[in-house]
Structures are given as C-alpha cells and as structure tokens.
DRENGU-792276 format. One record per residue: residue number from 1; residue in one letter; z, y, x of N, C-alpha, C, O, CB in turn. Coordinates in steps of 0.001 Angstrom, whole numbers. Each point is the difference from the previous one (the first is absolute). Glycine has a CB too. Example, Ala and Ser with C-alpha at 12.3 -4.5 7.8 and 13.67 -1.06 7.14 Angstrom:
# DRENGU-792276
+-------+-------+---------+---------+---------+---------+---------+---------+---------+---------+---------+---------+---------+---------+---------+---------+---------+
: tornu : rotor :    n_zz :    n_yy :    n_xx :   ca_zz :   ca_yy :   ca_xx :    c_zz :    c_yy :    c_xx :    o_zz :    o_yy :    o_xx :   cb_zz :   cb_yy :   cb_xx :
+-------+-------+---------+---------+---------+---------+---------+---------+---------+---------+---------+---------+---------+---------+---------+---------+---------+
:     1 :     A :    7800 :   -5690 :   13190 :       0 :    1190 :    -890 :       0 :    1200 :     900 :     665 :     -19 :    1036 :     581 :   -1154 :   -2928 :
:     2 :     S :   -1966 :    2223 :    1542 :      60 :    1190 :     820 :     730 :    1090 :    -770 :     169 :    1108 :     509 :   -2314 :   -1736 :     675 :
+-------+-------+---------+---------+---------+---------+---------+---------+---------+---------+---------+---------+---------+---------+---------+---------+---------+
//
This chain:
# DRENGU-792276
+-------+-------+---------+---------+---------+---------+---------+---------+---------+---------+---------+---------+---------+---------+---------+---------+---------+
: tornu : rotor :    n_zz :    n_yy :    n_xx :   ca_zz :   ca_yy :   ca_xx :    c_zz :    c_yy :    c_xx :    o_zz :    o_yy :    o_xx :   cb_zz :   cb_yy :   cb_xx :
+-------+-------+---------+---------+---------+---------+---------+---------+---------+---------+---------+---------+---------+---------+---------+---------+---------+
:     1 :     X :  122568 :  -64327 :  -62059 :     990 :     193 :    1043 :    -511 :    -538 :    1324 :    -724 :    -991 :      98 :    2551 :     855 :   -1798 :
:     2 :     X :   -1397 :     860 :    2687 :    -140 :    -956 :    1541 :     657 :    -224 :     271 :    1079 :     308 :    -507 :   -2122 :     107 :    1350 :
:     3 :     X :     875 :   -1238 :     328 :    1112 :    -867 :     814 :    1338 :     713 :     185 :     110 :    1168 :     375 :   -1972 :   -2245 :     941 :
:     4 :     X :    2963 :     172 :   -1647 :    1398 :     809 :     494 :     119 :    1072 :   -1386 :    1137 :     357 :    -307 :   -1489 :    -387 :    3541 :
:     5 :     X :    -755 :     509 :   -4014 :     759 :     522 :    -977 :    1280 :      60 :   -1156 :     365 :    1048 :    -533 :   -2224 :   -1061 :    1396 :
:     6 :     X :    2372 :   -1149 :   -1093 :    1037 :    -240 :    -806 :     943 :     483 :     798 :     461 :    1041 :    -467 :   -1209 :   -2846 :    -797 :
:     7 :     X :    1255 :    1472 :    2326 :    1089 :     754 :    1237 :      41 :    1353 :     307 :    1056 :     632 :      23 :   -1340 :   -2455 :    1048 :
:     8 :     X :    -941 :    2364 :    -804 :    -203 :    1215 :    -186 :     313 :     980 :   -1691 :     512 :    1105 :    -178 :   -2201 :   -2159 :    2340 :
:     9 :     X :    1198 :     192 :   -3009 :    -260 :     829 :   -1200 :    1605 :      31 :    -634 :     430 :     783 :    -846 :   -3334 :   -1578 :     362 :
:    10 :     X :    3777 :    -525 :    1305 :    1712 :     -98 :    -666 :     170 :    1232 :     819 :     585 :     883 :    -628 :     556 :   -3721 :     226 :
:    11 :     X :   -1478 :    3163 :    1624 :     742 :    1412 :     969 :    -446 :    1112 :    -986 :     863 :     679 :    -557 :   -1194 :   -1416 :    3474 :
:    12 :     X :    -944 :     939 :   -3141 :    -267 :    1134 :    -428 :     428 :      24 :   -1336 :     -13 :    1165 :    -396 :   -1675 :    -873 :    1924 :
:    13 :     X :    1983 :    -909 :   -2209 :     603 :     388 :   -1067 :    1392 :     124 :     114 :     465 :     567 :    -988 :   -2164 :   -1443 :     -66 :
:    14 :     X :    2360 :     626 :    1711 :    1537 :      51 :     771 :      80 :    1432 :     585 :     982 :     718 :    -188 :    -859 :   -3384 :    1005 :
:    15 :     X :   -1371 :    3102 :      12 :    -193 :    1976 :      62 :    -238 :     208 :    -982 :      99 :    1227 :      13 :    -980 :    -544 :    1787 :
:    16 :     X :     559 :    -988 :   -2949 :    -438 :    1265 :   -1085 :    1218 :      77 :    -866 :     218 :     968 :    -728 :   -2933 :   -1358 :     527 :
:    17 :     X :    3526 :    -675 :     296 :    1326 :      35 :    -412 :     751 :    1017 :     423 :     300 :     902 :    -782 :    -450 :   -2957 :     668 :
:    18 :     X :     519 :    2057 :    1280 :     568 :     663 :     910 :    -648 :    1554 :      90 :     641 :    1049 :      64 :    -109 :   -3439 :    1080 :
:    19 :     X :   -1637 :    2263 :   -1156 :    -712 :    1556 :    -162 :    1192 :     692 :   -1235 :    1041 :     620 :     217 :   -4336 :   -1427 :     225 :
:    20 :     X :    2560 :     352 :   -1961 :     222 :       3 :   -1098 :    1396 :     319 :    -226 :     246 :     993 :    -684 :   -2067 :   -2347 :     446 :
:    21 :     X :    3196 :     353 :     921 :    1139 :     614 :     254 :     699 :     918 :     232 :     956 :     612 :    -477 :   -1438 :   -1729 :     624 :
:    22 :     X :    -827 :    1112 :    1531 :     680 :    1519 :     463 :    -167 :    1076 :    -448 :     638 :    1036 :     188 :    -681 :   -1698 :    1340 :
:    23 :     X :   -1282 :     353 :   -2463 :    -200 :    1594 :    -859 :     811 :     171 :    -687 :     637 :     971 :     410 :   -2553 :    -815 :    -613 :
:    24 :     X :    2447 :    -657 :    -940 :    1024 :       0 :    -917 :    1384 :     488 :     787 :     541 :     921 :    -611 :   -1830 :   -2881 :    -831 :
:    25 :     X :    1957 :    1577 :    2601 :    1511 :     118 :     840 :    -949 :    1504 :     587 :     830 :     906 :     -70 :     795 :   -4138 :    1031 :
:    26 :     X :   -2653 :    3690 :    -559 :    -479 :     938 :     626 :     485 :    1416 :   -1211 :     593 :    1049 :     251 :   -2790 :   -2858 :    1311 :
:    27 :     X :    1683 :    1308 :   -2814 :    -135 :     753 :    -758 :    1208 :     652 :    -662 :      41 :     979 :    -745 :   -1982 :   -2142 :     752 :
:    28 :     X :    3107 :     222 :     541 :    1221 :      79 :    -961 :     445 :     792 :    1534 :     358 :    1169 :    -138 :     165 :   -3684 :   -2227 :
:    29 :     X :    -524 :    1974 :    3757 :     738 :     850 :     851 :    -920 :    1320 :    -386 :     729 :     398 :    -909 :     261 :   -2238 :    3010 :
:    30 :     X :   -1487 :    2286 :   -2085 :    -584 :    1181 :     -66 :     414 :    1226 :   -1254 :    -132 :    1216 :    -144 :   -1653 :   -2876 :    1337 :
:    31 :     X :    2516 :     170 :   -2173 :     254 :    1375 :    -957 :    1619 :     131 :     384 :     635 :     720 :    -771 :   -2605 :   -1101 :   -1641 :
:    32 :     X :    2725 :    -234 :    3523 :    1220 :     472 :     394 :     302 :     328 :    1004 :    1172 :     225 :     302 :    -744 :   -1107 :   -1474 :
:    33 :     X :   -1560 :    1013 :    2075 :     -35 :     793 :    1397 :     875 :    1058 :    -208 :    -149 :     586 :   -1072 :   -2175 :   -1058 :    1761 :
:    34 :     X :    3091 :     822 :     -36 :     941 :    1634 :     187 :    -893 :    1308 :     601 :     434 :    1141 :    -158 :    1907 :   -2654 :     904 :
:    35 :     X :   -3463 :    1292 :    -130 :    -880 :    1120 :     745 :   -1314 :    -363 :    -165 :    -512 :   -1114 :     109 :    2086 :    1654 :    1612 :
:    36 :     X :   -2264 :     956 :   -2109 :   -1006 :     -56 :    -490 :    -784 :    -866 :     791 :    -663 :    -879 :    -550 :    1027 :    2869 :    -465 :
:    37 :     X :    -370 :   -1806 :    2599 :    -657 :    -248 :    1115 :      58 :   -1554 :    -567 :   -1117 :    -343 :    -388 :    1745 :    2417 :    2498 :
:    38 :     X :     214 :   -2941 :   -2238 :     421 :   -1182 :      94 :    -930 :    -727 :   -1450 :    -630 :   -1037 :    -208 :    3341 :    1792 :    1676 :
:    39 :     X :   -2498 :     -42 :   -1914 :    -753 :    -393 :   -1695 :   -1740 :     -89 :     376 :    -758 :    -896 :    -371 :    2836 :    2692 :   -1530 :
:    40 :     X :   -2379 :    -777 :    2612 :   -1130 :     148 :     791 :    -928 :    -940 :     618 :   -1186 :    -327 :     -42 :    2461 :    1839 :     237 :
:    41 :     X :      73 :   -1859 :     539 :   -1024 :   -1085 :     936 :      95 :   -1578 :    -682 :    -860 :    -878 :      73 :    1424 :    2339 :    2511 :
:    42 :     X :     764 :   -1523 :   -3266 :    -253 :   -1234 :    -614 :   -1117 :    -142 :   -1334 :    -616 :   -1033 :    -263 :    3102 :     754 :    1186 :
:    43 :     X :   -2560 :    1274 :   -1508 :   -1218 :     -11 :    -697 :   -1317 :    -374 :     678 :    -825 :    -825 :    -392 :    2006 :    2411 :    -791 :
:    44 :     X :   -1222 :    -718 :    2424 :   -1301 :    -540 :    1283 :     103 :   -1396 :     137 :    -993 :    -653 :    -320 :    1096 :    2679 :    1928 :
:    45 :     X :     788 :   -2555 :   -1240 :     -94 :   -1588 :     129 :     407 :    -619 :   -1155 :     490 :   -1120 :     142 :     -56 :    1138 :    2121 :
:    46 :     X :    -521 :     465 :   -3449 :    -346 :    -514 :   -1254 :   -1684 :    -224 :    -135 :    -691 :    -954 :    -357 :    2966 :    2211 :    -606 :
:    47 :     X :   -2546 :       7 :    1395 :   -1797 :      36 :    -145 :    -809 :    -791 :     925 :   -1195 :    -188 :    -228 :    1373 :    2464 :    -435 :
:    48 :     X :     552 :   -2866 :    1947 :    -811 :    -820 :     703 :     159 :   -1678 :    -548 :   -1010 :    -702 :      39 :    1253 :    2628 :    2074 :
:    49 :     X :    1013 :   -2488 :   -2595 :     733 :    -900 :    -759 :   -1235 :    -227 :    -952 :    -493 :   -1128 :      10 :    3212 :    1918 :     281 :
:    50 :     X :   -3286 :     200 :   -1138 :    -404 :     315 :   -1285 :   -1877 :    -777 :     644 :    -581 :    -714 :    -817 :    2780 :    3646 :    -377 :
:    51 :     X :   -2932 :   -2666 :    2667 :    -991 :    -109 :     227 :      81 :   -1357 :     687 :    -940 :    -769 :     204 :     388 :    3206 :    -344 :
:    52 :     X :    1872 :   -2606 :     474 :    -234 :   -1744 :     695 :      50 :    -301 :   -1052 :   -1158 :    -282 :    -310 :    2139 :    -368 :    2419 :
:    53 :     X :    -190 :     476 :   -3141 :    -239 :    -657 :   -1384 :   -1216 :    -295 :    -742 :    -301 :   -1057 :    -555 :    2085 :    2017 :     487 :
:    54 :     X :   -2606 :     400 :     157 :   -1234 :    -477 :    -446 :   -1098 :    -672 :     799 :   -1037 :    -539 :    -385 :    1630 :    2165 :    -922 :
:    55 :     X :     -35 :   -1432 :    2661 :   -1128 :    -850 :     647 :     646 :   -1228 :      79 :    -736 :    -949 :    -269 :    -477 :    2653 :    1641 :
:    56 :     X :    2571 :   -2032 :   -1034 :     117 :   -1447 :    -597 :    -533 :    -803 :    -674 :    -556 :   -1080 :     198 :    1733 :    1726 :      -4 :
:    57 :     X :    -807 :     434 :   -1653 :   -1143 :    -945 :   -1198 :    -714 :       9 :     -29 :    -360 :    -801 :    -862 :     833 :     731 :    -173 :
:    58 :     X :   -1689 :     784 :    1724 :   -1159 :     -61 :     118 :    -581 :   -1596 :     917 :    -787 :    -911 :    -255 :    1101 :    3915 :     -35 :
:    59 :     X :     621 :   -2637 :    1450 :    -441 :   -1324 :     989 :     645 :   -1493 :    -505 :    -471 :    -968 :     598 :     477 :    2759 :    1622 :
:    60 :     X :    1130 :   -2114 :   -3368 :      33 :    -607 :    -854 :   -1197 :    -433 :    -902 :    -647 :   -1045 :      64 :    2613 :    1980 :     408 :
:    61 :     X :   -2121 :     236 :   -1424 :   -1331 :     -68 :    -631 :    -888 :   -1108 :     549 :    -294 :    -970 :    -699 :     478 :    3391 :     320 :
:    62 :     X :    -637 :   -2269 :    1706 :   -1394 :     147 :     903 :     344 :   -2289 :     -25 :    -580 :   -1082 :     -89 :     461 :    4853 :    2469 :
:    63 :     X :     982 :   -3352 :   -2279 :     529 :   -1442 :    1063 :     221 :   -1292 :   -1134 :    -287 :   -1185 :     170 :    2001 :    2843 :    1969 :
:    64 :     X :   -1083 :    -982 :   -3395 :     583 :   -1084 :    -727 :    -902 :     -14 :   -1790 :     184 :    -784 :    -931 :    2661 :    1179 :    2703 :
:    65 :     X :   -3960 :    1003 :   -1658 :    -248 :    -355 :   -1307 :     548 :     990 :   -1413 :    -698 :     315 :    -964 :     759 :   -2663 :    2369 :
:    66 :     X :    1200 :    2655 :   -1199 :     820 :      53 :    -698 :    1064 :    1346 :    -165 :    1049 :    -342 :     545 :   -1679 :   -2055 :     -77 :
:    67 :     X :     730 :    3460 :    -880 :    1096 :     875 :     326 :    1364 :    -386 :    -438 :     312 :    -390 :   -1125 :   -1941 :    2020 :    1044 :
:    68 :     X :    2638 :   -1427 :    1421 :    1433 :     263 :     153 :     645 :     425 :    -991 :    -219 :    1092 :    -524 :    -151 :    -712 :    2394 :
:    69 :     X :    1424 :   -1366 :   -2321 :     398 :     757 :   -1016 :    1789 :     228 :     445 :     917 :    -777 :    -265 :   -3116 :    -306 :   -1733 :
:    70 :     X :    2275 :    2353 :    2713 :    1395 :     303 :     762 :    1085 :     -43 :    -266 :    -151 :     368 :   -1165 :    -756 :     568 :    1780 :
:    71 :     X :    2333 :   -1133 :    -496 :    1018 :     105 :    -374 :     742 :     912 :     997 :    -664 :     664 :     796 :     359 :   -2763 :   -2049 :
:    72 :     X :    1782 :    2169 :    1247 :     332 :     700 :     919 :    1602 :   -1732 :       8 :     715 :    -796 :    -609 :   -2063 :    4720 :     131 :
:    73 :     X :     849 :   -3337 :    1745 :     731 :   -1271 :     908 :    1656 :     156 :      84 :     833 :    -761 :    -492 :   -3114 :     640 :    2171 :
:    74 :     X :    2541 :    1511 :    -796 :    1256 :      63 :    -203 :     782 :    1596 :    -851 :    -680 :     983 :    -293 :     345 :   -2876 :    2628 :
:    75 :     X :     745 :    1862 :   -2404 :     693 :     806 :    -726 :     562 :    1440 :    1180 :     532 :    -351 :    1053 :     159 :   -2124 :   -2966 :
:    76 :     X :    -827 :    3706 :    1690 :    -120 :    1327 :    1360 :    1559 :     194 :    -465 :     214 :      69 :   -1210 :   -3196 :    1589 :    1480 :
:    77 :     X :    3924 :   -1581 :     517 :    1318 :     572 :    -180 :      51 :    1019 :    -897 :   -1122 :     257 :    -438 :    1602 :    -819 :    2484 :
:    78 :     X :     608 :    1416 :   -2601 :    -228 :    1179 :    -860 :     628 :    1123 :     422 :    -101 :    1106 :    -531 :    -141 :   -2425 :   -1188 :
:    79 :     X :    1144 :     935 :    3048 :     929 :     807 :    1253 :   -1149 :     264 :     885 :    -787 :    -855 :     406 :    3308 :    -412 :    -374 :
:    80 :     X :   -2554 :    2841 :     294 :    -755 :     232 :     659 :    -215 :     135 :    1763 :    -959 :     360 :     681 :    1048 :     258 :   -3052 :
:    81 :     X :     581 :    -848 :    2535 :     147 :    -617 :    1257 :     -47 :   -1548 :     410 :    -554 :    -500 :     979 :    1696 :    2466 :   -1047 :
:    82 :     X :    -263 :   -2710 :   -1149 :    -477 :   -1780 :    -360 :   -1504 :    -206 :     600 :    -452 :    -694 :     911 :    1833 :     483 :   -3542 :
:    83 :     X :   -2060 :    1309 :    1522 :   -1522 :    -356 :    -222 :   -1036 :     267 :    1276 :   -1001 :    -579 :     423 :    1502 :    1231 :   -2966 :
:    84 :     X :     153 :     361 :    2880 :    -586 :     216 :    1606 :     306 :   -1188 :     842 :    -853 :    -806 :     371 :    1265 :    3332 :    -389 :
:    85 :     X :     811 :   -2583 :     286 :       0 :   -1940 :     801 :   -1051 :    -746 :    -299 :    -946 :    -338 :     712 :    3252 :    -106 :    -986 :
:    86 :     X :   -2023 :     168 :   -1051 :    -522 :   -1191 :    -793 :   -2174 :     545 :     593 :    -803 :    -725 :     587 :    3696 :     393 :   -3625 :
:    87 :     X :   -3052 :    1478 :    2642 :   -1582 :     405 :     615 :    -516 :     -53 :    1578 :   -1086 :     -39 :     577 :    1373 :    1620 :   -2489 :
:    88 :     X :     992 :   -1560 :    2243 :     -94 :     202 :    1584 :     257 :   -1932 :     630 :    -597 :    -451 :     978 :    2004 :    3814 :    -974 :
:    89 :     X :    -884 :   -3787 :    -454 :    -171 :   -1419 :      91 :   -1187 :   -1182 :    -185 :    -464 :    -953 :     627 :    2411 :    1888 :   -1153 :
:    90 :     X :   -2172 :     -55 :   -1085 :   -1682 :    -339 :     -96 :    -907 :      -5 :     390 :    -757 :    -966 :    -102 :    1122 :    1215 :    -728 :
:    91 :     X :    -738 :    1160 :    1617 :   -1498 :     337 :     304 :     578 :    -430 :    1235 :    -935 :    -111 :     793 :    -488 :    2146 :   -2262 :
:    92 :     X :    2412 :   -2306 :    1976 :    -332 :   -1147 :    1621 :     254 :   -1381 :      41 :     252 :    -591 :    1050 :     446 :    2315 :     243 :
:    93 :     X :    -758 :   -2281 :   -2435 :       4 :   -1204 :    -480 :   -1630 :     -20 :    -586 :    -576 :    -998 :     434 :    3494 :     802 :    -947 :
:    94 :     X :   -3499 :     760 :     -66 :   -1305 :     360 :     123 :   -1003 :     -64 :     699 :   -1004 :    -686 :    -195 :    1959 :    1448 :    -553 :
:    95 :     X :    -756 :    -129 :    1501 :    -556 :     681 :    1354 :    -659 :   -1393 :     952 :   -1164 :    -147 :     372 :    3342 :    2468 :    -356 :
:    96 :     X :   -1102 :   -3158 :     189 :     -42 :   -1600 :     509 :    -921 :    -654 :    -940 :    -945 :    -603 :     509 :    3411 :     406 :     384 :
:    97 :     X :   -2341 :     209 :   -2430 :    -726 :    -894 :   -1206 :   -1186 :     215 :     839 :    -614 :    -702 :     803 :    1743 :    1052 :   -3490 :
:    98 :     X :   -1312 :    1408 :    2035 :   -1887 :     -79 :      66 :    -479 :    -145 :    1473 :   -1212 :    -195 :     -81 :     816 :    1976 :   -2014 :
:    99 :     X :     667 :   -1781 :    3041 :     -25 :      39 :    1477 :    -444 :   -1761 :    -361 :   -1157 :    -393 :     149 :    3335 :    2741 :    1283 :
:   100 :     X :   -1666 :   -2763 :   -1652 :    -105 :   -1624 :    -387 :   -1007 :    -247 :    -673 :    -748 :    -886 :     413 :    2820 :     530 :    -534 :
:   101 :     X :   -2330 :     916 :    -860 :   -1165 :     -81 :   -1082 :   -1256 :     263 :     860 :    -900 :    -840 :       6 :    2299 :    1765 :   -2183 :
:   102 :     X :   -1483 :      66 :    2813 :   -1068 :     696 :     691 :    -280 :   -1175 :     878 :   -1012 :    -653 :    -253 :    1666 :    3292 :     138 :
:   103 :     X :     230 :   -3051 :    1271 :      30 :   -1257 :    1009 :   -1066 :   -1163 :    -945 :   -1106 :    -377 :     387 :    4141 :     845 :     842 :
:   104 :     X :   -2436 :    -838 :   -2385 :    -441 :   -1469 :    -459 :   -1396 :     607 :    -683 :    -679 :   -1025 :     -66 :    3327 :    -546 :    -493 :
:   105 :     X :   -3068 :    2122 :     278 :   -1343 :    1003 :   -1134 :   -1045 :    -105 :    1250 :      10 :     537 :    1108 :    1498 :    1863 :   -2985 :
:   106 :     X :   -2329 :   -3223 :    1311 :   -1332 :     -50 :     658 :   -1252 :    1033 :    -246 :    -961 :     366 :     677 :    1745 :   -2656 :    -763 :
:   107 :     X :    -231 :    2605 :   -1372 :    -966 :    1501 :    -381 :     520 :    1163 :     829 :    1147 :     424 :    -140 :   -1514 :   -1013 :   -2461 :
:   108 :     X :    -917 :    1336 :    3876 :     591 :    1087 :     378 :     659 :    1470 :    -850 :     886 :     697 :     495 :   -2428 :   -1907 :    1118 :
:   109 :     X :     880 :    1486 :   -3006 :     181 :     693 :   -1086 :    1619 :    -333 :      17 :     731 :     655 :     743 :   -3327 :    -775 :   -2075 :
:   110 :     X :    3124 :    -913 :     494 :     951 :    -969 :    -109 :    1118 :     782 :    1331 :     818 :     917 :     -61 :   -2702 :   -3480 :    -987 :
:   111 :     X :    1390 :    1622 :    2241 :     853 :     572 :    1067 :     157 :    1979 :     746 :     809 :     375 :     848 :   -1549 :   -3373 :    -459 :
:   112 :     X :     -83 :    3658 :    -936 :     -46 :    1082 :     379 :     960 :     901 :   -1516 :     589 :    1068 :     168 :   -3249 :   -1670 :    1754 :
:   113 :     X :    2606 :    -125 :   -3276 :    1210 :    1077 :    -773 :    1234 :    -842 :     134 :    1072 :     355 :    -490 :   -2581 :     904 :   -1526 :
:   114 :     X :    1347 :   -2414 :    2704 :    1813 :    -213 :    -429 :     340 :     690 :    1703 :    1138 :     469 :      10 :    -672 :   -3536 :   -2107 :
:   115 :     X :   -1030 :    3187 :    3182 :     476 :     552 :    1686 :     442 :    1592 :    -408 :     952 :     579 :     523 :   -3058 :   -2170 :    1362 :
:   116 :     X :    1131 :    2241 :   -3030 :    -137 :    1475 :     -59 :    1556 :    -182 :    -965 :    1123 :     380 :     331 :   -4434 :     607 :    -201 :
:   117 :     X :    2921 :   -1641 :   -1294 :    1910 :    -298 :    -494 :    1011 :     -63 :     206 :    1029 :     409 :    -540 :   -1556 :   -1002 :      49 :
:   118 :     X :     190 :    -179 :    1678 :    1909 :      80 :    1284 :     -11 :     724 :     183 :    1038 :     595 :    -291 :    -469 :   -1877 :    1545 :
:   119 :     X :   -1871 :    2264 :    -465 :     461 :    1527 :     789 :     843 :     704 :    -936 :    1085 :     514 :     273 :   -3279 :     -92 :    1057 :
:   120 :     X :    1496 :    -438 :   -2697 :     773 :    1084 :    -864 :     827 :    -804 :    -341 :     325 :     547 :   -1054 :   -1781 :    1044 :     203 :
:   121 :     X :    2221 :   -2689 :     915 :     892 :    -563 :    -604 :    1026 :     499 :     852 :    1009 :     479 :    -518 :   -2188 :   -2372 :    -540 :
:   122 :     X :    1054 :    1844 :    2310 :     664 :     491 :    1390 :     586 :    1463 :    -150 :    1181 :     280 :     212 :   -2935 :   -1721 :    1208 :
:   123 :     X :     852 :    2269 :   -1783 :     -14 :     966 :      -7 :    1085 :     593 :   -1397 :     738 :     982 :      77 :   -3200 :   -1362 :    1455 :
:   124 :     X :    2315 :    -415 :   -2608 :     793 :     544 :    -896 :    2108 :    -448 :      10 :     957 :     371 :    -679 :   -3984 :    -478 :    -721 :
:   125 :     X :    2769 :   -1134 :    2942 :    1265 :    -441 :     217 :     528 :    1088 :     754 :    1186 :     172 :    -281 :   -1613 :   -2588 :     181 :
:   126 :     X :     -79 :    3350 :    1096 :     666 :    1069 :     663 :     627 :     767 :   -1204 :    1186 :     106 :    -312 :   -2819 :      30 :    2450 :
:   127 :     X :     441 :     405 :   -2768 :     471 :    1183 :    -824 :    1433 :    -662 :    -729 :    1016 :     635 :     283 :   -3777 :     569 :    -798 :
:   128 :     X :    2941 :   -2294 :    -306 :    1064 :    -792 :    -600 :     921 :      16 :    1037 :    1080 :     498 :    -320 :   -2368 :   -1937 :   -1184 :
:   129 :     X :    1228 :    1188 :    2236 :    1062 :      28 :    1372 :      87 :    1503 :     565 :    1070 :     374 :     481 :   -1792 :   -2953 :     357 :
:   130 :     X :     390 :    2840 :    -853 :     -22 :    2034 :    -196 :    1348 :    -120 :   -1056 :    1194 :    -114 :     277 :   -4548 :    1285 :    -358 :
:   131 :     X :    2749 :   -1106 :   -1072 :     889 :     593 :    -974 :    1447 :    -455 :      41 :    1022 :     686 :      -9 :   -2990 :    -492 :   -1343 :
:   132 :     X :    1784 :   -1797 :    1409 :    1008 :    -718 :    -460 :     816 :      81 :    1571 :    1056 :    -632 :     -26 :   -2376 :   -1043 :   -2267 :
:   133 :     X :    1058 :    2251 :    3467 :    1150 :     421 :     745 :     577 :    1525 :     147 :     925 :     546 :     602 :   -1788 :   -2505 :     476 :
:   134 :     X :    -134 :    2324 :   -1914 :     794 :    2017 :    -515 :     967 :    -375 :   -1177 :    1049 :     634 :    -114 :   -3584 :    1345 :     325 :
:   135 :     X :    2266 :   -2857 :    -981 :    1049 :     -37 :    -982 :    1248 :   -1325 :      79 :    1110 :      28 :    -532 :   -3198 :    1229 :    -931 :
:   136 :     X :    1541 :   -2280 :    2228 :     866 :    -661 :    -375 :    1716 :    -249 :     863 :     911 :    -738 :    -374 :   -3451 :     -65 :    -634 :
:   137 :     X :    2500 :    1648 :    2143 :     876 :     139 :    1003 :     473 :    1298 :    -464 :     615 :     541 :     919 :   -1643 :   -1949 :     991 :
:   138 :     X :     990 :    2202 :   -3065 :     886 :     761 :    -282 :    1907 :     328 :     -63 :     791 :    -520 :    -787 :   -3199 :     167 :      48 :
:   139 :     X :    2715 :    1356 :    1831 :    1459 :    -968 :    -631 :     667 :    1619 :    -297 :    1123 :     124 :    -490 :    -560 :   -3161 :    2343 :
+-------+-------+---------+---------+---------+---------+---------+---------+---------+---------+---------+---------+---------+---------+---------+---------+---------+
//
C-alpha cells in the first residue's frame, strides 16, 4: 500500500458498494419502467454503473491487495417513481463523493476514473430527473 491508502481504499470500497447497489435498483427500475425509451436508457446507465464497478475493483485490487467483496448498501424503492427519486438523489450525492476522491488521490490514473465518474454520474442525474419530473407531477 502507499501513503494515505487505508482512507482511500475505505472510499473506494464505499464506490464499489454504491456502484454494486445501483446496479441491482438500476436493474429492478428497468424491469418497471412504463416506456420502452425509459427501460432503455436506464439499462444505459446500468451499463456505465456496471464499468465504474469494475474499475473500482480493479483500483481496489491495485491499492489494498485484496478483492472487494460488495454488498448492496441500501435497499432501491419498488414504486417506480420512489426509485427514480431515490436514483436521482444518489448519483448527486455521488457526484460530490467521487469529485472528493479524485481531489484527495495522488494517483493521476486514480484521479482521472473517479473525475470521468462524476461526469457520468452527473449525467445519469439529468436523465433520473428527466423521468422522475414526466411522471411524478402527474395529476
């Protein structure tokens, strides 16, 4: 390990958690999306979820020795609109983590996938905020 690794290696295993989660709540909104379109894209940001995950554990791997052994942290609503909040809350609660991670990561590798992570972490909070204001102001 290097310097500062134990701090680092508690974060990154705290993303691969969180990766690991969102795949699982990704996977379940997707099989109750109402439009195809919608099933679509959350599957897409299932598949990017699916590549920070493995590079997580990979940069885990690198750092601590040891592979991640994941859980899922919180539990994805089963209301489909719930679950959109609940995703859309996340990935900008996220977004701040790895932005943070990247800041404290002295490895440029390190700091260049968790910066590229927010973008798409960013990016999958519009689409969630997309959906979840077509459906949830229904009256």
């Amino acid at each position: 390990m290097y310097p500062g690794a134990d701090h680092l290696a508690q974060d990154i295993l705290k993303a691969v958690n969180g990766q690991y989660s969102a795949i699982a709540c990704y996977t379940k909104l997707a099989e109750i999306a109402p439009t195809e379109e919608e099933r679509k894209r959350i599957l897409e940001i299932r598949k990017d979820e699916v590549g920070h995950y493995k590079t997580f554990s990979q940069i885990y791997v690198s750092i601590t020795g040891t592979h991640p052994t994941p859980r899922i942290t919180e539990a994805c609503p089963s209301n489909y609109v719930d679950g959109l909040q609940f995703a859309l809350t996340d990935e900008q609660n996220t977004v701040d983590f790895y932005l943070d991670i990247a800041e404290k990561a002295q490895d440029p590798y390190i700091r260049a996938k968790f910066k590229r992570a927010a973008a798409d972490e960013q990016n999958h909070a519009v689409w969630f905020l997309y959906f979840y204001t077509k459906h949830c102001c229904r009256r």
